[in-house]
VMD Tcl script that draws the C-alpha trace (Angstrom):
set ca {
  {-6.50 0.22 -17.11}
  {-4.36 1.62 -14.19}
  {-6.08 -0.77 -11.58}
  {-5.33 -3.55 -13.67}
  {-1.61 -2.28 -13.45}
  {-1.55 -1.91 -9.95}
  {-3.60 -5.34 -9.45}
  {-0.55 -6.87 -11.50}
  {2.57 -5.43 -9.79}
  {0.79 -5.77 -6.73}
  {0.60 -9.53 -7.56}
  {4.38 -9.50 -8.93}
  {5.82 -8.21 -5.79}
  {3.76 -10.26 -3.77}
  {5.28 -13.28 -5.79}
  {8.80 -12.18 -5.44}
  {8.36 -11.60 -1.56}
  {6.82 -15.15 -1.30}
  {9.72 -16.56 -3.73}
  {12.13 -14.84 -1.22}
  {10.74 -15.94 1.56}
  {10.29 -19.43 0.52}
  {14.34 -19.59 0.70}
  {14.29 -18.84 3.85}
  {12.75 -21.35 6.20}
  {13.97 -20.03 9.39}
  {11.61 -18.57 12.29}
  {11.35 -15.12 13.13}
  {10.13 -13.96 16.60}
  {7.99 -10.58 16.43}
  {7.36 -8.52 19.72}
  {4.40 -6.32 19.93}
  {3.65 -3.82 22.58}
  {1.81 -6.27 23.97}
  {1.71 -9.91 22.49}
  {4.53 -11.96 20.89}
  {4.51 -14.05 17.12}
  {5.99 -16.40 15.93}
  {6.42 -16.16 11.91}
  {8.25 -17.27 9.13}
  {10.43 -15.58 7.12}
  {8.20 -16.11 4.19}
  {5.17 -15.07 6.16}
  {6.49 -11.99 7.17}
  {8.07 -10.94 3.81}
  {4.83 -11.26 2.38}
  {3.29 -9.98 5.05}
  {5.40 -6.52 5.24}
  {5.15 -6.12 1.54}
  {1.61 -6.33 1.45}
  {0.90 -4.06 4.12}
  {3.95 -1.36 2.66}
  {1.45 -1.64 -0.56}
  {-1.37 -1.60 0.87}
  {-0.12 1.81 2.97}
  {1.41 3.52 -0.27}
  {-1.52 2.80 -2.19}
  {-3.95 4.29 0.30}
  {-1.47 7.08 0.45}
  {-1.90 7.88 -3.15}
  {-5.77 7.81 -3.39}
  {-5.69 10.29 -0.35}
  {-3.57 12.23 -2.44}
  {-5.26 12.55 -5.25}
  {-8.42 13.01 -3.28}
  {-7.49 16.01 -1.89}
  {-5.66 17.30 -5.07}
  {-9.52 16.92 -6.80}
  {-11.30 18.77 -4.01}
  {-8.85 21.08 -3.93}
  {-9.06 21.89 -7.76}
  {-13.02 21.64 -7.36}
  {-12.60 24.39 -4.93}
  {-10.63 26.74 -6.93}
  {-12.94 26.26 -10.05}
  {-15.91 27.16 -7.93}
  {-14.04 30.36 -6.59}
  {-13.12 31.37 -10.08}
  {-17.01 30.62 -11.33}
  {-18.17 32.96 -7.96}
  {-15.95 35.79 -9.31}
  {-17.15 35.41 -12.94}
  {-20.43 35.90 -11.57}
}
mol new
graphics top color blue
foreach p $ca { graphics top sphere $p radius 0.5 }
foreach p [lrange $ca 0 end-1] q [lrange $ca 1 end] { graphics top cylinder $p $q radius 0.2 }
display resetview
């Protein structure tokens, strides 16, 4: 049920970015380290906000990763001591 949550907000915000963008039809000029792009606004709204999601999302599944191995861990500690 929670992926199907963050699968819809997900595709909310990507439809407000692209709404917002959409708006906006003038050309944006990114500079990399070492190449140059040419985007537009709605390409790069979209594009940020995707990648922000993406990069929170991944952020949170680490997090609760480590918060389950981490409570794993204690449980088997306590289950050595009983023993």
């Amino acid at each position: 049920m929670r992926l199907y949550i963050t699968v819809i907000l997900f595709l909310i915000f990507l439809a407000i970015a692209f709404v917002f963008g959409s708006q906006n039809d003038q050309v944006l000029t990114l500079n990399y380290l070492i190449a140059k792009t040419n985007l537009s606004v709605a390409a790069a709204v979209s594009l940020f906000t995707s990648i922000g999601f993406v990069l929170g999302l991944l952020f949170a599944l680490f997090w609760k990763f480590f918060a389950t191995i981490k409570k794993a861990k204690n449980s088997a500690l306590v289950t050595a001591k009983k023993s």
